[in-house]
N, CA, C and O atoms as CSV, one atom per row, in Angstrom:
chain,resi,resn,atom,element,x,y,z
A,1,UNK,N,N,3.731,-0.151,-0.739
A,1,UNK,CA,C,3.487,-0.964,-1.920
A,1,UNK,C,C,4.458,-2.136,-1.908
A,1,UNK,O,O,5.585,-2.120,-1.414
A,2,UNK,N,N,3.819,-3.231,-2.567
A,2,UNK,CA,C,4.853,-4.326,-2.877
A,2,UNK,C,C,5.257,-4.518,-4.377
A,2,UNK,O,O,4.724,-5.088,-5.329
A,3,UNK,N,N,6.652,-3.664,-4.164
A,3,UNK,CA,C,7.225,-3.912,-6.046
A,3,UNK,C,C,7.797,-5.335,-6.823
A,3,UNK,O,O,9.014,-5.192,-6.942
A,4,UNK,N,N,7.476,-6.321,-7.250
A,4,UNK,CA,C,8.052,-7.615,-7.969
A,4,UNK,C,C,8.818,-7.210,-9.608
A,4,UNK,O,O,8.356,-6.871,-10.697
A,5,UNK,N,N,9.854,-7.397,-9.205
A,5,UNK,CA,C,10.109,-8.298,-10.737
A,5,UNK,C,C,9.639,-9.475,-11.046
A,5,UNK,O,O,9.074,-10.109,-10.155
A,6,UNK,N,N,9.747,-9.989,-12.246
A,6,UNK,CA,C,9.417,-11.365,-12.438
A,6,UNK,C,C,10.123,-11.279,-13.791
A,6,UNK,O,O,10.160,-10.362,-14.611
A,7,UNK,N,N,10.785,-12.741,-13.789
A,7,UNK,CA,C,11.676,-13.200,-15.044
A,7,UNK,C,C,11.788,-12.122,-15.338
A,7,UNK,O,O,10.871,-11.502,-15.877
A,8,UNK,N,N,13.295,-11.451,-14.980
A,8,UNK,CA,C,13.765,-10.155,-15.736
A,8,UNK,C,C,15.055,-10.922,-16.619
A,8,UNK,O,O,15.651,-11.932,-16.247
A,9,UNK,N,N,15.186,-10.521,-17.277
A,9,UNK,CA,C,16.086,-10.499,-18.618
A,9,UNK,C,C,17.443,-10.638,-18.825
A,9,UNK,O,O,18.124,-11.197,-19.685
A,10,UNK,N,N,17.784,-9.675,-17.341
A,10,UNK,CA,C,19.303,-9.295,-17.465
A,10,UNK,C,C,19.484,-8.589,-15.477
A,10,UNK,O,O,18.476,-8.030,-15.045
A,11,UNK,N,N,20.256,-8.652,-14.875
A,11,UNK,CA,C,19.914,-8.046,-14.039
A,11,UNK,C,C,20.190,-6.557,-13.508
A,11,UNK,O,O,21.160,-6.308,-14.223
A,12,UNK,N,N,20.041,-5.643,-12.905
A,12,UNK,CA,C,19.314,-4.727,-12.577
A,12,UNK,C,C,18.952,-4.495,-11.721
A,12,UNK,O,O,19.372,-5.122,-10.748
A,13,UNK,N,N,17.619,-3.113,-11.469
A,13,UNK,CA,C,17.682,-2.426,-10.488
A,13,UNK,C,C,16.198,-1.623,-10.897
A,13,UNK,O,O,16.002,-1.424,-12.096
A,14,UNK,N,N,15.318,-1.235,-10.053
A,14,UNK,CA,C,14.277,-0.708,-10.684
A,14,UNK,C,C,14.150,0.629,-9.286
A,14,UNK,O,O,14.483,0.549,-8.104
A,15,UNK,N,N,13.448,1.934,-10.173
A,15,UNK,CA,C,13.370,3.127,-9.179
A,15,UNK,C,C,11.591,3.232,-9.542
A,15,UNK,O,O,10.980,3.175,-10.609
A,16,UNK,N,N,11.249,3.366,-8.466
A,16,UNK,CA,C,9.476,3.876,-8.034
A,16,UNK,C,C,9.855,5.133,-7.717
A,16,UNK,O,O,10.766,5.266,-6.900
A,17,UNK,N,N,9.277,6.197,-8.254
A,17,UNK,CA,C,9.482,7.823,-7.883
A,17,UNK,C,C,8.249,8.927,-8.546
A,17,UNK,O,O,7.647,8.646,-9.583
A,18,UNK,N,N,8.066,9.855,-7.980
A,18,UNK,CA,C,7.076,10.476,-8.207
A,18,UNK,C,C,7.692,11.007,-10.129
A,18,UNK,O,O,8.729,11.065,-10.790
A,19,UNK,N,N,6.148,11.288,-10.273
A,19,UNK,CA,C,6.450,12.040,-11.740
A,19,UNK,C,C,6.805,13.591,-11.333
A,19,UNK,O,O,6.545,14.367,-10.414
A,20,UNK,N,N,7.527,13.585,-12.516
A,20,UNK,CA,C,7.855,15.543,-12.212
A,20,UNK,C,C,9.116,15.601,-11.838
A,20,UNK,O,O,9.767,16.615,-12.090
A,21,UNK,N,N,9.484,14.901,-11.405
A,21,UNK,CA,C,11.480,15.248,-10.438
A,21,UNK,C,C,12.376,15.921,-11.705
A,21,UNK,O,O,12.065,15.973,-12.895
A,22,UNK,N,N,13.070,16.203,-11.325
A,22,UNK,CA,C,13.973,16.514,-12.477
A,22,UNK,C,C,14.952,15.947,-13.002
A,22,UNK,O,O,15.363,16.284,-14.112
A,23,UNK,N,N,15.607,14.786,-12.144
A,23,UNK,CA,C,16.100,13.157,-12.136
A,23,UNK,C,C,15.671,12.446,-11.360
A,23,UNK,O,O,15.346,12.734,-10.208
A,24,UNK,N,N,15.598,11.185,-12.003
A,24,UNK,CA,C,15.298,9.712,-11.005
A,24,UNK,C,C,16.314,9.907,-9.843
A,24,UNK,O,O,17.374,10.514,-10.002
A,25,UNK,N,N,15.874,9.285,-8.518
A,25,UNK,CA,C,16.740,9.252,-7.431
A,25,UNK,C,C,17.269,8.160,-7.768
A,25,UNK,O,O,16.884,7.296,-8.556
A,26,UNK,N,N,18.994,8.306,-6.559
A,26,UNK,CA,C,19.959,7.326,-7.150
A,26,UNK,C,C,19.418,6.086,-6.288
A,26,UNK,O,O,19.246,5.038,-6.911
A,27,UNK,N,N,19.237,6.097,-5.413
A,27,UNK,CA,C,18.382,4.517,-4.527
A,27,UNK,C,C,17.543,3.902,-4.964
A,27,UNK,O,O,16.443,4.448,-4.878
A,28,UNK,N,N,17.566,2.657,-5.568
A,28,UNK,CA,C,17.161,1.910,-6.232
A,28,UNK,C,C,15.617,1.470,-5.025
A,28,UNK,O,O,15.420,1.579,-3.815
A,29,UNK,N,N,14.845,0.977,-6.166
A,29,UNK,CA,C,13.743,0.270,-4.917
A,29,UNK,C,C,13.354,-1.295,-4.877
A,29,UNK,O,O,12.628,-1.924,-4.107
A,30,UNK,N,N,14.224,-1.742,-6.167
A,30,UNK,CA,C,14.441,-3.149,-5.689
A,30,UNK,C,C,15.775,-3.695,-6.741
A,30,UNK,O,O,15.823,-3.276,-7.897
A,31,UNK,N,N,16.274,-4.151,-6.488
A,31,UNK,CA,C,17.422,-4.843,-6.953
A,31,UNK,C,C,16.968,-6.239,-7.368
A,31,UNK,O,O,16.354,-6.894,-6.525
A,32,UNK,N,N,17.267,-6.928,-8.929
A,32,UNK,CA,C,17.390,-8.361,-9.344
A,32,UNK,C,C,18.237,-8.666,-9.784
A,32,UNK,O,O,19.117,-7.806,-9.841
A,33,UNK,N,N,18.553,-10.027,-10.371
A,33,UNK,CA,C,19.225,-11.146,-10.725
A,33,UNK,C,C,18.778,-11.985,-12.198
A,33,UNK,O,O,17.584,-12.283,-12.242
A,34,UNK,N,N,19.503,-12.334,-13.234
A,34,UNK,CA,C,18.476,-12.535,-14.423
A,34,UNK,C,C,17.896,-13.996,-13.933
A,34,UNK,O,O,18.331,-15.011,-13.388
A,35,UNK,N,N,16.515,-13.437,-14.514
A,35,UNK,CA,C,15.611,-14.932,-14.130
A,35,UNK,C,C,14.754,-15.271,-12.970
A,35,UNK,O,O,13.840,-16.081,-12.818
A,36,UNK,N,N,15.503,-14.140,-11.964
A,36,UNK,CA,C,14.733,-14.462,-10.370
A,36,UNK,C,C,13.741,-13.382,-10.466
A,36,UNK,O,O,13.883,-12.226,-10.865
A,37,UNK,N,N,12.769,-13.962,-10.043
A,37,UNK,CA,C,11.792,-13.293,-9.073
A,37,UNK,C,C,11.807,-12.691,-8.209
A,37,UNK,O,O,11.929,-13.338,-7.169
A,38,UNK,N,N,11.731,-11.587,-8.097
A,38,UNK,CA,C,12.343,-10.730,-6.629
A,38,UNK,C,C,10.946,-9.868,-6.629
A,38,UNK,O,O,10.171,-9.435,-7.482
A,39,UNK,N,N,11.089,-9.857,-4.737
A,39,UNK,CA,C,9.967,-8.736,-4.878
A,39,UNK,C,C,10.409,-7.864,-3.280
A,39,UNK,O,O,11.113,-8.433,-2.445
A,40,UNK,N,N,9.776,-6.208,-3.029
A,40,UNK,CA,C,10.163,-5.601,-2.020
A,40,UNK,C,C,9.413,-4.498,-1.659
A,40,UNK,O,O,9.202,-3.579,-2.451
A,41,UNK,N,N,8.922,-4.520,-0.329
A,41,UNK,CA,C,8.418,-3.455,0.553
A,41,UNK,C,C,8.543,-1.780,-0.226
A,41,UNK,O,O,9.478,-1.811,-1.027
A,42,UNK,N,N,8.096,-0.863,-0.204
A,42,UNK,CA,C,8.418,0.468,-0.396
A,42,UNK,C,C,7.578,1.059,-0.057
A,42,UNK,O,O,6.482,0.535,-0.257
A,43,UNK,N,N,7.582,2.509,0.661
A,43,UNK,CA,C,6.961,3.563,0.359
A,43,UNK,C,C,7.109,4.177,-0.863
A,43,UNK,O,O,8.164,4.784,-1.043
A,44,UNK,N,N,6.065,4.151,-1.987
A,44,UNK,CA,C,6.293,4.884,-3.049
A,44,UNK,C,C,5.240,6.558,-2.841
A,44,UNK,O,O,4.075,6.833,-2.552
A,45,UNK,N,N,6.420,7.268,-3.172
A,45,UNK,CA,C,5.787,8.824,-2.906
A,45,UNK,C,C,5.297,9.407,-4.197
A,45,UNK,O,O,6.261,9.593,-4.940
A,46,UNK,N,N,4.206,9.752,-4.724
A,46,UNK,CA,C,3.236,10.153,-5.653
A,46,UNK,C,C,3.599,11.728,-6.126
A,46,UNK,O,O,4.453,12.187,-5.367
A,47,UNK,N,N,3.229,12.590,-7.065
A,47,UNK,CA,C,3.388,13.345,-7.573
A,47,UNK,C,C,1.701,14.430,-7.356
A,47,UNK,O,O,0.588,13.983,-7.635
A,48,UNK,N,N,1.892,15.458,-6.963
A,48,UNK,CA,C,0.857,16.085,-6.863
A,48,UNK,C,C,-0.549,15.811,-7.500
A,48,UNK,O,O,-1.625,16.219,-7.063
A,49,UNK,N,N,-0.311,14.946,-8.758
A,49,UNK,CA,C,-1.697,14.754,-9.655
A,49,UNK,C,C,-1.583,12.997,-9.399
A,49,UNK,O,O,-1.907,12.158,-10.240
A,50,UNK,N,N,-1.066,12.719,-8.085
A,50,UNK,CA,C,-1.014,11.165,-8.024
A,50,UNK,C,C,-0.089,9.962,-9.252
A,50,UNK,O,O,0.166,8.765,-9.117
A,51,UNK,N,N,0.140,10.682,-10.115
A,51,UNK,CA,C,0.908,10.029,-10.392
A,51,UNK,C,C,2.956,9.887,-10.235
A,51,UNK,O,O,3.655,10.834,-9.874
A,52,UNK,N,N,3.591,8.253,-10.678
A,52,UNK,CA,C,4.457,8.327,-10.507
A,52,UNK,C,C,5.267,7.354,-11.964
A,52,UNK,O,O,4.738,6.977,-13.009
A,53,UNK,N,N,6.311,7.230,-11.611
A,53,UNK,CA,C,7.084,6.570,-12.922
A,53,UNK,C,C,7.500,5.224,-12.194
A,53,UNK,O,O,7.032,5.068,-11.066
A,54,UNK,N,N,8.505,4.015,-12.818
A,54,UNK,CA,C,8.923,3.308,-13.164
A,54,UNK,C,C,10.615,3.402,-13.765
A,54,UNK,O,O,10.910,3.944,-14.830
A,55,UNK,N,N,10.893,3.220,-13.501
A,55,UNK,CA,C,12.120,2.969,-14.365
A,55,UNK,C,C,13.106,1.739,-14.451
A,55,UNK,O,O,13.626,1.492,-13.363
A,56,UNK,N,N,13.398,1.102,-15.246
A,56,UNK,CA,C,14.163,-0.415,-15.329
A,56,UNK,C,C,15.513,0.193,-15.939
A,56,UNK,O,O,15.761,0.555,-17.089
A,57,UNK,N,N,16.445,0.183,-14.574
A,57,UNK,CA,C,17.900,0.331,-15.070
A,57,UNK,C,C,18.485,-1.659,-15.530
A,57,UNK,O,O,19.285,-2.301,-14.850
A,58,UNK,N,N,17.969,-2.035,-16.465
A,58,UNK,CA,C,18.354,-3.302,-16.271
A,58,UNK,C,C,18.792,-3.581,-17.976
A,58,UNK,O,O,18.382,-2.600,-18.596
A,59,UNK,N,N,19.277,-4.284,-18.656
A,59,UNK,CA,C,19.702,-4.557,-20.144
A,59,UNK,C,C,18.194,-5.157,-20.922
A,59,UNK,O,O,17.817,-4.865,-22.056
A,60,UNK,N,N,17.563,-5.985,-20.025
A,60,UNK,CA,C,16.374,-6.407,-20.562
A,60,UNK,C,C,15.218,-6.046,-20.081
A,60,UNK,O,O,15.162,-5.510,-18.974
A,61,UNK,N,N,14.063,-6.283,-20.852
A,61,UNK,CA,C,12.806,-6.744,-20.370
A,61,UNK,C,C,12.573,-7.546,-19.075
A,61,UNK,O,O,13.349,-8.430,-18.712
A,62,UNK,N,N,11.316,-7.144,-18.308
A,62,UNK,CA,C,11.037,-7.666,-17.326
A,62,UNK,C,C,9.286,-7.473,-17.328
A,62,UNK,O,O,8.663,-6.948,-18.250
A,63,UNK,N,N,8.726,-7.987,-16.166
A,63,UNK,CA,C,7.372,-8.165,-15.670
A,63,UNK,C,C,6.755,-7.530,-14.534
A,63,UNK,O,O,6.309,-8.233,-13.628
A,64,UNK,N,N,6.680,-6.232,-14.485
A,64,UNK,CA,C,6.412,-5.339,-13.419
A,64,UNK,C,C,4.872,-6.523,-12.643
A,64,UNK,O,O,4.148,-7.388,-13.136
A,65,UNK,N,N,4.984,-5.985,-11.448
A,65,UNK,CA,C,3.748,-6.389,-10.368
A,65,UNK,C,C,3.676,-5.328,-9.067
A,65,UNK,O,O,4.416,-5.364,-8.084
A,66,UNK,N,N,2.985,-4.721,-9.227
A,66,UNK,CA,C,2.901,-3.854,-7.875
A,66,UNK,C,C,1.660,-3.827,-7.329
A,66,UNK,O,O,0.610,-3.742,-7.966
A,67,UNK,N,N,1.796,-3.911,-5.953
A,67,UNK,CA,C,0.552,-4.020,-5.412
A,67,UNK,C,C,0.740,-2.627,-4.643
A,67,UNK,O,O,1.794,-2.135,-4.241
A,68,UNK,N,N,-0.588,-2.115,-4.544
A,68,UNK,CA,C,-0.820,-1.276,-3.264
A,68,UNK,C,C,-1.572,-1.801,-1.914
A,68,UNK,O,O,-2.767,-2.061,-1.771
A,69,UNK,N,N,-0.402,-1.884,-0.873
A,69,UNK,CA,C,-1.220,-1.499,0.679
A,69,UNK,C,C,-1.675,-1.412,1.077
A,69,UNK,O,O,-2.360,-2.287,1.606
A,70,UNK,N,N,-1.760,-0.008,1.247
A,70,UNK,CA,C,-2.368,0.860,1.746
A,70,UNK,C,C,-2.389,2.461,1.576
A,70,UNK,O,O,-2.353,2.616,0.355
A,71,UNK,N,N,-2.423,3.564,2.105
A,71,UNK,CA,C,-1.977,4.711,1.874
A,71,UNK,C,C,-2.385,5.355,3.126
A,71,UNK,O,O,-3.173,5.058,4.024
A,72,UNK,N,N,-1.185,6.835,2.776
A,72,UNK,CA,C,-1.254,7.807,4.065
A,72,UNK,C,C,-2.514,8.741,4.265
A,72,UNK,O,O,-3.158,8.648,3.220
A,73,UNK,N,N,-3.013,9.409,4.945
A,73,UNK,CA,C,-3.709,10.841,4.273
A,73,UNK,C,C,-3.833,11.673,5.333
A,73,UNK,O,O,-4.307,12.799,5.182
């Protein structure tokens, strides 16, 4: 997948991770800057019922964009 911020708020750090874990992992999956646009490569790994979370370790608001790829099977 390709994860973007866009105009984030404050800067930060965002985690792509399956739903269900029992904590977010500590490796971030993209790192920003307030105001920049950033965007980055990942394998994001899914949760048995396909779904996954999001999380914005950042002070503000931001503009999620994710694209999907492709996938494994």
């Amino acid at each position: 997948a390709n994860v973007t911020a866009v105009n984030p708020a404050a800067t930060g750090d965002l985690l792509v991770y399956p739903n269900g874990l029992s904590s977010p992992p500590t490796a971030s999956t993209l790192s920003f800057s307030t105001g920049r646009t950033r965007a980055n490569n990942a394998i994001v790994y899914l949760a048995s019922d396909g779904s996954f979370l999001v999380k914005n370790n950042a002070a503000g608001a931001l503009d999620l964009v994710l694209d999907v790829n492709g996938y494994f099977k």
